[in-house]
MIDOSE-1310 file (N, C-alpha, C; in nm, 2 decimals, decimal comma, always signed):
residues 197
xxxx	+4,41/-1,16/+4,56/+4,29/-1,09/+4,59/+4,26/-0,98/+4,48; +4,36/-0,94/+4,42/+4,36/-0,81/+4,38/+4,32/-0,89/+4,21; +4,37/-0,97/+4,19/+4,37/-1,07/+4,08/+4,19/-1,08/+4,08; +4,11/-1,14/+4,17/+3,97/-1,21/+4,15/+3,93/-1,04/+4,11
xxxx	+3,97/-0,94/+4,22/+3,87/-0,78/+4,21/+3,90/-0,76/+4,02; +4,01/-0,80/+3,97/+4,04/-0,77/+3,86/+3,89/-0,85/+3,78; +3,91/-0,97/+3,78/+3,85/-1,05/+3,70/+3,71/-1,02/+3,70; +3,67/-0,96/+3,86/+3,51/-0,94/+3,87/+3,49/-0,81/+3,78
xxxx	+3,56/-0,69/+3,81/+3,56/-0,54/+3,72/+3,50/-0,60/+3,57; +3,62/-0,69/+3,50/+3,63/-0,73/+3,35/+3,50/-0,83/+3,35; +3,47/-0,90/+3,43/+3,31/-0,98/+3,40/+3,21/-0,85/+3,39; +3,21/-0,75/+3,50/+3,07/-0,71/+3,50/+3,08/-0,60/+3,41
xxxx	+3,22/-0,54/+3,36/+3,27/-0,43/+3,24/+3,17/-0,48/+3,11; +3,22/-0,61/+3,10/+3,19/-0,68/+3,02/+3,06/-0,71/+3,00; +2,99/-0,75/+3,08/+2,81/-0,81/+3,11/+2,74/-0,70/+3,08; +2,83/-0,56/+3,13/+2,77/-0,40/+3,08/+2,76/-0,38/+2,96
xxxx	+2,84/-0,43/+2,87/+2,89/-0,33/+2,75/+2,78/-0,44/+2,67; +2,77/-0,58/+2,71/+2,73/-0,69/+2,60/+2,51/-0,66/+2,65; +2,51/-0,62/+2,74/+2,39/-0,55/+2,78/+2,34/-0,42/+2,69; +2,38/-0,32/+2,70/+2,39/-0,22/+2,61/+2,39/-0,27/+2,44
xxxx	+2,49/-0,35/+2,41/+2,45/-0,39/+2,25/+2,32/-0,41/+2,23; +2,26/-0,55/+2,34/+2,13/-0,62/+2,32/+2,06/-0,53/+2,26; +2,02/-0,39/+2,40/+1,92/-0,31/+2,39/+1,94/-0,15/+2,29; +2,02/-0,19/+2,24/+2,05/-0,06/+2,10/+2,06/-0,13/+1,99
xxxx	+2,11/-0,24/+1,98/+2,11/-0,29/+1,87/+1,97/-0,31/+1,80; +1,97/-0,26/+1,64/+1,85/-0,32/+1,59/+1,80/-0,46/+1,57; +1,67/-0,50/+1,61/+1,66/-0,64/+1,54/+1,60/-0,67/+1,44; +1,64/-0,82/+1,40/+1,63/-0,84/+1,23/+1,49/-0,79/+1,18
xxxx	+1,44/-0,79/+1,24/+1,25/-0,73/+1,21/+1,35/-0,58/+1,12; +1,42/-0,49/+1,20/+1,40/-0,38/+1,16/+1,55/-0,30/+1,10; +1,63/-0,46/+1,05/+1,71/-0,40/+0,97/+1,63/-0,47/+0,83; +1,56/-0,55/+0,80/+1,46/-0,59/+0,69/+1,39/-0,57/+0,67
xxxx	+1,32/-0,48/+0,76/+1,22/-0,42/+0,71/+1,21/-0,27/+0,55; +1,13/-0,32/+0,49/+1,13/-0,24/+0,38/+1,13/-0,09/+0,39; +1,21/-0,03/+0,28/+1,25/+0,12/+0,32/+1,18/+0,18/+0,25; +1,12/+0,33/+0,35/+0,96/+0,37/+0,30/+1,00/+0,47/+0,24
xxxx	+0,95/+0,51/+0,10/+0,93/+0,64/+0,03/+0,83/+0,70/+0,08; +0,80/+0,82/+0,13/+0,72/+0,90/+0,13/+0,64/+0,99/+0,04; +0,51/+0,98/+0,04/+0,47/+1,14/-0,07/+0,33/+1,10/+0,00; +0,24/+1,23/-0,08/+0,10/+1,25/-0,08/+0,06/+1,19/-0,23
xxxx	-0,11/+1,23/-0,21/-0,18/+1,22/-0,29/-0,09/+1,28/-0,46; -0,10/+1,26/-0,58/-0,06/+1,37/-0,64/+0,11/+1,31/-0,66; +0,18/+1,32/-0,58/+0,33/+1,31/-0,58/+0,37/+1,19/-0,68; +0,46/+1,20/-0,72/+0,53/+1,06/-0,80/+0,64/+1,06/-0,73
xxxx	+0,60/+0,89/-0,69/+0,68/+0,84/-0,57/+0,76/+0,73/-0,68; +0,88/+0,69/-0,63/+0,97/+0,61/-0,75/+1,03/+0,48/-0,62; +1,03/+0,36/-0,67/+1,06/+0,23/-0,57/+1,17/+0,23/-0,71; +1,25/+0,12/-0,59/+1,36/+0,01/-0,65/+1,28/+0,00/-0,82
xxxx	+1,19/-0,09/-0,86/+1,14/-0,13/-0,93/+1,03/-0,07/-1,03; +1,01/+0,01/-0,96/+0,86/+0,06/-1,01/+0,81/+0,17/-0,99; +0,76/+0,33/-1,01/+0,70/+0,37/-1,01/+0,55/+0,43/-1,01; +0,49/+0,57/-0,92/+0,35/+0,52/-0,91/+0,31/+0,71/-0,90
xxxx	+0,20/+0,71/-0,94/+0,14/+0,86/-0,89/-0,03/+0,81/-0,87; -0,04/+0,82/-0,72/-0,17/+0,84/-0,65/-0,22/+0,94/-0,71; -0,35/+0,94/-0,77/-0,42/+1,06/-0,84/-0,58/+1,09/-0,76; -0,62/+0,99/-0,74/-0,76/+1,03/-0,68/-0,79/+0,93/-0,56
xxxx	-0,86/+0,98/-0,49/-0,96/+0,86/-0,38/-1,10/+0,91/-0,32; -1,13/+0,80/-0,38/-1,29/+0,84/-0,38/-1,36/+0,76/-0,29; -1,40/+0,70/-0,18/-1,52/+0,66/-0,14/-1,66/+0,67/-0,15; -1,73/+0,55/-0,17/-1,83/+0,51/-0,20/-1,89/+0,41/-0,10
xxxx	-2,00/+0,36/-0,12/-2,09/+0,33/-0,04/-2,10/+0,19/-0,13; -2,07/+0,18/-0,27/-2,08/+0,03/-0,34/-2,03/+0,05/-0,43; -1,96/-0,10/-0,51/-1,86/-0,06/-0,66/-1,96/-0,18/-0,76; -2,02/-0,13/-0,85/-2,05/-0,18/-0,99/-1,95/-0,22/-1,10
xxxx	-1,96/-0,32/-1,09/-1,88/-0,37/-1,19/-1,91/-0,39/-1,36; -1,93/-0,33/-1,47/-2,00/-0,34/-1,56/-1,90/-0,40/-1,68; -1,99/-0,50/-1,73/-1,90/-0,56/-1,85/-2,00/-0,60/-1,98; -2,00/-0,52/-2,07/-2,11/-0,59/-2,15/-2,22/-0,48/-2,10
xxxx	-2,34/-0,57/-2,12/-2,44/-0,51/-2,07/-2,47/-0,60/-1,92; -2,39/-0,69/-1,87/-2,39/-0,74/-1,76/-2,32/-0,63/-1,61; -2,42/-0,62/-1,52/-2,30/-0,57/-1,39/-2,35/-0,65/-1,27; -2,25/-0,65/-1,20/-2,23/-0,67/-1,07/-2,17/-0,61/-0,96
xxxx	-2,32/-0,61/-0,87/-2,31/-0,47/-0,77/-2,24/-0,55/-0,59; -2,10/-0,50/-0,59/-2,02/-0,53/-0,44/-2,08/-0,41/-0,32; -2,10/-0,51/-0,26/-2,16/-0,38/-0,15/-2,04/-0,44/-0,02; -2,00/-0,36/+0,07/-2,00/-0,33/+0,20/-2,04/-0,25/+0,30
xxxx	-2,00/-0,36/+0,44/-2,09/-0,28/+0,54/-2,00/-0,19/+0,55; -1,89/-0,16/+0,54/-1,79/+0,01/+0,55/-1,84/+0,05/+0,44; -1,71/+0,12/+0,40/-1,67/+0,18/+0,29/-1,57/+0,13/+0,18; -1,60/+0,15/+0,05/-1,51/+0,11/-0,03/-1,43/+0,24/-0,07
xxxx	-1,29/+0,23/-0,06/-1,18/+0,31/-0,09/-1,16/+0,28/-0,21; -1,19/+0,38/-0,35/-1,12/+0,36/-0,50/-1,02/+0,47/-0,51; -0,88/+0,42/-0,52/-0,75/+0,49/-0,54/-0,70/+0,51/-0,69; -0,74/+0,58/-0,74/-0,68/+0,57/-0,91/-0,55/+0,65/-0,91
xxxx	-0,47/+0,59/-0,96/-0,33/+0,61/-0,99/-0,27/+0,58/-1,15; -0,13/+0,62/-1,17/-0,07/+0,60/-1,26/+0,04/+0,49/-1,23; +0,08/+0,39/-1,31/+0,18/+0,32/-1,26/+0,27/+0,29/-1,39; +0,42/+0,22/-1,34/+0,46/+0,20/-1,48/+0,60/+0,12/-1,39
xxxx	+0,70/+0,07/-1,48/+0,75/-0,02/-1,45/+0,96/+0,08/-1,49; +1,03/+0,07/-1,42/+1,13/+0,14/-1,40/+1,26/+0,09/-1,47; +1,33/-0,01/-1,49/+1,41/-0,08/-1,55/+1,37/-0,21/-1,65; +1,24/-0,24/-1,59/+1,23/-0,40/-1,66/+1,10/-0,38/-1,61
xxxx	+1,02/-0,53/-1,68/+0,88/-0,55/-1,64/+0,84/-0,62/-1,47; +0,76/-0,56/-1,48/+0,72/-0,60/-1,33/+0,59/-0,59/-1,32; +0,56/-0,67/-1,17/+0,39/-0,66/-1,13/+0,38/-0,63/-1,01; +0,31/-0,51/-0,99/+0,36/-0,48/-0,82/+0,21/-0,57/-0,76
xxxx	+0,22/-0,61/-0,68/+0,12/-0,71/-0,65/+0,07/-0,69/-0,49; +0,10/-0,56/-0,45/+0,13/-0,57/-0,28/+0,04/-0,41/-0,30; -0,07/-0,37/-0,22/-0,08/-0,25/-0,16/-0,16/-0,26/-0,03; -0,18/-0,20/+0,06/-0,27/-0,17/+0,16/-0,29/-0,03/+0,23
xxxx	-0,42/-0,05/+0,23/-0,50/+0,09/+0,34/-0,40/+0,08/+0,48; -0,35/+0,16/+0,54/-0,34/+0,20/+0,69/-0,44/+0,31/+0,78; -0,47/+0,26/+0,81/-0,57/+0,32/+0,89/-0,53/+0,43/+1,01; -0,59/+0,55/+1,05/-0,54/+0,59/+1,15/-0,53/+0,50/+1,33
xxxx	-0,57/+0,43/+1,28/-0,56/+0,35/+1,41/-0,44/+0,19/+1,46; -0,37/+0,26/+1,32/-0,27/+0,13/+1,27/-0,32/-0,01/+1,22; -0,42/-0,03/+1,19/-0,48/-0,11/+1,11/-0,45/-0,15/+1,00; -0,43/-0,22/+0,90/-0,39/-0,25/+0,78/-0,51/-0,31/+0,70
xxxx	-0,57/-0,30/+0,57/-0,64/-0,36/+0,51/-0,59/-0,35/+0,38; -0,57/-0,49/+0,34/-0,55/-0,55/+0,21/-0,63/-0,49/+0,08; -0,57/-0,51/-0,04/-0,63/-0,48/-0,13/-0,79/-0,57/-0,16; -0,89/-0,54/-0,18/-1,00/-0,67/-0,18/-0,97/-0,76/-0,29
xxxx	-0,98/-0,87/-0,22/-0,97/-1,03/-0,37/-1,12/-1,02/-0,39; -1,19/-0,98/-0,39/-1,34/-1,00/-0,44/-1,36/-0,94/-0,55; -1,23/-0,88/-0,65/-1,29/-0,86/-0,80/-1,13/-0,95/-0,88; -1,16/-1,06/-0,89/-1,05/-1,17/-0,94/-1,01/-1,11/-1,13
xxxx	-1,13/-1,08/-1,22/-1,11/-1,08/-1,28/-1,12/-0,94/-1,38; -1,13/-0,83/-1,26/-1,18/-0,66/-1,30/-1,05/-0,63/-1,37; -1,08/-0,56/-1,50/-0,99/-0,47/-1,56/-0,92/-0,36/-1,50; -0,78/-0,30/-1,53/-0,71/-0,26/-1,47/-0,67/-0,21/-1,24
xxxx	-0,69/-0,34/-1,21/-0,64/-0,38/-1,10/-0,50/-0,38/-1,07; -0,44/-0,32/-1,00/-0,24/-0,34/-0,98/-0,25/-0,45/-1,00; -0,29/-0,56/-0,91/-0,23/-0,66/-0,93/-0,21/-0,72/-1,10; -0,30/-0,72/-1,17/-0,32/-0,74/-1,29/-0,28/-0,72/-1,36
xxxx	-0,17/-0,57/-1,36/-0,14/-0,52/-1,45/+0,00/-0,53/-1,47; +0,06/-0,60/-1,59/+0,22/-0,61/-1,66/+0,26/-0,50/-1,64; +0,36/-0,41/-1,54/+0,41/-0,29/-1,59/+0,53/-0,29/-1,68; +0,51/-0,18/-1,80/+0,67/-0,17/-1,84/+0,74/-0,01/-1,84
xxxx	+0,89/-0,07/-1,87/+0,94/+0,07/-1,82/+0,89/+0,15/-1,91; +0,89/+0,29/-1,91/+0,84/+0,41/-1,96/+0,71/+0,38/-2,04; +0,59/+0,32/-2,01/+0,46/+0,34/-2,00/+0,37/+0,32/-1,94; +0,36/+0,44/-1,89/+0,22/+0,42/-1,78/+0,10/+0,37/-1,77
xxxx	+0,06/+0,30/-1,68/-0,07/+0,25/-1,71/-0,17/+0,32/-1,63; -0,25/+0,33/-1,60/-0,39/+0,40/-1,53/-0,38/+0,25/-1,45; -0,44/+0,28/-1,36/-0,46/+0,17/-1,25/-0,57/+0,14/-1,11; -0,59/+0,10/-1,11/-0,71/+0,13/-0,97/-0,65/+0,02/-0,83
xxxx	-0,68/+0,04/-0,73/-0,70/-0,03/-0,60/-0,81/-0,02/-0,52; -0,86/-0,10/-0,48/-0,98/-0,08/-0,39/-0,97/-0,16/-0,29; -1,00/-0,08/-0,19/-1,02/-0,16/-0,03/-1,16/-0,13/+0,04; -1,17/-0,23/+0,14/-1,27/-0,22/+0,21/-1,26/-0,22/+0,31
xxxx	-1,32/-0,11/+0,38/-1,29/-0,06/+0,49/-1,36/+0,03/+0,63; -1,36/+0,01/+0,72/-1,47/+0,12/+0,84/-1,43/+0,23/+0,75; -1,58/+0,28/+0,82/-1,56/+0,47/+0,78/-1,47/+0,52/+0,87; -1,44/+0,46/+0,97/-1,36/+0,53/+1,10/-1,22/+0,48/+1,05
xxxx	-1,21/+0,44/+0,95/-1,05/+0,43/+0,93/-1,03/+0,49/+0,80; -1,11/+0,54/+0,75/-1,09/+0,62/+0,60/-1,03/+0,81/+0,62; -1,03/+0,84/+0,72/-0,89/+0,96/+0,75/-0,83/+0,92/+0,80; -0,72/+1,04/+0,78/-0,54/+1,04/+0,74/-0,51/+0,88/+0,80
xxxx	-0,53/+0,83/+0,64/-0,48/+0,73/+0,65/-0,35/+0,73/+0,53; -0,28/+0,60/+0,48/-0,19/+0,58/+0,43/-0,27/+0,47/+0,35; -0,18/+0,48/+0,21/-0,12/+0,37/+0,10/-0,03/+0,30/+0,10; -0,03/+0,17/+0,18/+0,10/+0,10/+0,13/+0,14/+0,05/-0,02
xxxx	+0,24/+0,06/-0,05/+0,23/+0,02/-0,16/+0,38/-0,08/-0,18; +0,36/-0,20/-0,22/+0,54/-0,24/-0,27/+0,53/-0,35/-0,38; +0,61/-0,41/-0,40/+0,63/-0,51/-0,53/+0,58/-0,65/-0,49; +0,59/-0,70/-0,35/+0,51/-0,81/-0,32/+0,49/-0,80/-0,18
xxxx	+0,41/-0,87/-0,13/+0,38/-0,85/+0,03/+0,50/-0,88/+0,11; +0,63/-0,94/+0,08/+0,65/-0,96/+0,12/+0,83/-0,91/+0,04; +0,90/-0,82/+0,11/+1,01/-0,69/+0,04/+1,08/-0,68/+0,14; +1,16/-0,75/+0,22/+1,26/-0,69/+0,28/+1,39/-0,58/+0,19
xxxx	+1,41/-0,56/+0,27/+1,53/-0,43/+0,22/+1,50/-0,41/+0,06; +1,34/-0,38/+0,06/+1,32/-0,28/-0,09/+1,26/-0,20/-0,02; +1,19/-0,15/-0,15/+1,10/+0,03/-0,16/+0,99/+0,01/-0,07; +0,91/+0,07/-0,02/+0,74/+0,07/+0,00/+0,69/+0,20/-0,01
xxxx	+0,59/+0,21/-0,10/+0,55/+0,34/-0,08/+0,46/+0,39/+0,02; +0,50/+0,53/+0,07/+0,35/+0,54/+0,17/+0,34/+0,68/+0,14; +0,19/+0,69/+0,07/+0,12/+0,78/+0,01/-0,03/+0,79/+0,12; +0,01/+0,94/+0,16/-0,06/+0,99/+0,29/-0,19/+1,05/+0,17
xxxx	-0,34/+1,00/+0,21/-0,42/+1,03/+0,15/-0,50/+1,17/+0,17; -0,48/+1,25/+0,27/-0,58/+1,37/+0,28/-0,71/+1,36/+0,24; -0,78/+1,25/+0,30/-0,92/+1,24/+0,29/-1,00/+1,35/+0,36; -1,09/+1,40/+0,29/-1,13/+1,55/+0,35/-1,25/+1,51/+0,48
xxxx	-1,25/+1,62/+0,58/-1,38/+1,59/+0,68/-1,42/+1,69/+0,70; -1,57/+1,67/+0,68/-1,61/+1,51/+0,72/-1,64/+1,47/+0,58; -1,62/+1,32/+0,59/-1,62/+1,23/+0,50/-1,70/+1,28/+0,36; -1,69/+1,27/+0,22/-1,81/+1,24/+0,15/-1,75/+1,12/+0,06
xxxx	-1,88/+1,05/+0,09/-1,88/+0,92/+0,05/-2,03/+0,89/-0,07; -1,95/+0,84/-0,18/-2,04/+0,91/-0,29/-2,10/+0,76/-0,32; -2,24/+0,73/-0,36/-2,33/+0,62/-0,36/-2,28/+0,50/-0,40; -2,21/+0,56/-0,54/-2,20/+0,41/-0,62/-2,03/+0,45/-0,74
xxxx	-1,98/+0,37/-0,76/-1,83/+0,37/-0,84/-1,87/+0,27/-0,88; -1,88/+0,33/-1,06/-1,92/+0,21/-1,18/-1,81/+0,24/-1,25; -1,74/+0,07/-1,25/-1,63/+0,08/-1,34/-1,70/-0,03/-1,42; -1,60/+0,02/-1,55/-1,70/-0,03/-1,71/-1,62/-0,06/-1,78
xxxx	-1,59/-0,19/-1,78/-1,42/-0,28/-1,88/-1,48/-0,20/-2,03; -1,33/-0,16/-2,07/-1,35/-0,11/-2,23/-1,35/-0,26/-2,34; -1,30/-0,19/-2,45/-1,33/-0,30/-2,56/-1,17/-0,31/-2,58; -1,10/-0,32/-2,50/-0,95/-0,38/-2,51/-0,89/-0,44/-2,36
xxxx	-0,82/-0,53/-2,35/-0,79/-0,59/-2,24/-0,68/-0,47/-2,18; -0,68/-0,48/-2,04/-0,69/-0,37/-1,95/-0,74/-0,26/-1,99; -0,86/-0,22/-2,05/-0,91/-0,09/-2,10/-1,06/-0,08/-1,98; -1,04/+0,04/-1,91/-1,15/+0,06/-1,80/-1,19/+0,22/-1,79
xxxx	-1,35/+0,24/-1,77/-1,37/+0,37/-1,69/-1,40/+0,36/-1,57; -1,37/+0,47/-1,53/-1,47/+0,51/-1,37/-1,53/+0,58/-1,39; -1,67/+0,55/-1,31/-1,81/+0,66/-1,33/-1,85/+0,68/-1,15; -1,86/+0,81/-1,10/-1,86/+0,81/-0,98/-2,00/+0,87/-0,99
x	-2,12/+0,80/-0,91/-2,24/+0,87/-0,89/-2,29/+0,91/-0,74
């Protein structure tokens, strides 16, 4: 008798302790999940791979794209987020190819594919180590998700146990959201201005 009371103790000891791992233990989601740098606007944030300084964010109401004496005017029904930053590449060349808006509502929006072929784009751009390049990101987005939002930023969408950046924007309110962002390819490949009107 005293034998089974033993064995039931050590089963349900047991059933306890293997209980308790389940619900403490992390799961694979969130030991791979990518490890976040923090900064603001302004800060130079440094990844595994790559570094970046967020310098400006501007919203607008439409982005012109000018090339030549040809442009082409993107409209949306939100808002377009233009993020101008510096980037550069940390040991070796690289292409960070991954950013996204977070929205205060935990929302995520992608960088827009609707300018495939615009001069200085992240995605676009060859980084190498120690020189910087000027760089832009643009997303499209509700007006209701353009405060305190975040920058993701990483080296591909897809980064387990690397860097991510998250650059807290301090978008001021209420909102100003300026008409038009005319960017104007120079006369050298990746060579671009921004014109905010």
């Amino acid at each position: 008798m005293i034998r089974v009371l033993g064995s039931i103790a050590g089963l349900t000891a047991a059933i306890a302790i293997l209980y308790s791992l389940q619900q403490t233990m992390p799961g694979y989601a969130d030991i791979t999940r990518p490890i976040a740098v923090h900064g603001a606007i302004g800060d130079r944030l440094m990844a595994r791979n790559f570094e970046l300084t967020a310098t400006k964010v501007t919203l607008a109401q439409r982005i012109v794209l000018r090339t030549g004496t040809r442009e082409r005017v993107f409209e949306t029904t939100g808002l377009w987020a233009v993020v101008e930053a510096q980037a550069a590449a940390r040991h070796e060349s690289v292409t960070v190819t991954a950013a996204s808006w977070l929205g205060p509502s935990g929302s995520r929006y992608a960088m827009s594919q609707r300018f495939p072929t615009m001069p200085g784009l992240l995605p676009s751009e060859r980084l190498e180590p120690g020189l910087p390049r000027k760089v832009l990101m643009l997303f499209e987005l509700p007006e209701s998700q353009a405060k305190d939002a975040t920058i993701l930023v990483s080296r591909t969408p897809f980064t387990p146990i690397d860097n991510e950046l998250h650059i807290k924007t301090n978008v001021p309110t209420p909102l100003f959201v300026r008409n038009v962002a005319r960017i104007t390819r120079g006369t050298t490949p990746g060579d671009w201005r921004l014109e905010i009107q």
